[in-house]
N, C-alpha and C positions, 0 to 999 in steps of 0.2 A: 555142290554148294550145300553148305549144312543148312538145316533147320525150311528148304523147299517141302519135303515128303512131310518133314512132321508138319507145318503149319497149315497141311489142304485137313487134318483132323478138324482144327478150329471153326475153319471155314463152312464145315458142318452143319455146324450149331448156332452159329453167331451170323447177321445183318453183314454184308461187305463193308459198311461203314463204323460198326464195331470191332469188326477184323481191324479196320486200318486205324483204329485210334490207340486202341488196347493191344494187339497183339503182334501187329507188323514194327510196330519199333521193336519190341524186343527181339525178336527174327536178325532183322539188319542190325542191330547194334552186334550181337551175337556175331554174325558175320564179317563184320568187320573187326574185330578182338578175335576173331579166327586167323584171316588174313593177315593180322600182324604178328600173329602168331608163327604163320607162315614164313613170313616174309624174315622172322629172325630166327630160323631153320628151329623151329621149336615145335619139331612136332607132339611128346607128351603135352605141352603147354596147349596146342589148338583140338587134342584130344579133350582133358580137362575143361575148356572153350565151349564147345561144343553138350555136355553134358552138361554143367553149370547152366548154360543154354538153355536147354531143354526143362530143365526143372522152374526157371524163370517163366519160362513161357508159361507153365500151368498156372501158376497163380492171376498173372495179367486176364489169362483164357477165362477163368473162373469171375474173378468180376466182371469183365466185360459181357459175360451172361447174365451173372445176377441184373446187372444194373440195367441190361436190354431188359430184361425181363421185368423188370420195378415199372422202370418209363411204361413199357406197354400196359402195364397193370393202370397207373394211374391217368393213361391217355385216356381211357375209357369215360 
């Protein structure tokens, strides 16, 4: 299943509660636009899916840091 291996990188860095806000949707949205992918023998297309994917993710990954990181600054 795409986007498993990459999203334990996030998981890293980021609060399981900013993982699940900012960066598990795009994971499953991705996977499921793979699957239909799939599902209409399209395999270039769940290729493409899958990489699109993955560039997605990074920007979500990157706020979801910034903004953990803000909130604990200003929790202080």
């Amino acid at each position: 299943m795409p986007g498993i291996r990459f999203g334990q990188i996030p998981r890293l860095f980021m609060t399981a509660r900013a993982f699940r806000r900012y960066v598990y949707p795009a994971i499953t949205e991705m996977q499921a636009e793979y699957h239909e992918a799939l599902d209409a023998a399209d395999r270039g297309e769940a290729r493409r899916v899958v990489l699109r994917g993955h560039f997605l993710v990074v920007p979500t990954f990157l706020y979801g840091l910034v903004s953990q990181n803000i909130r604990r600054l200003f929790a202080r």
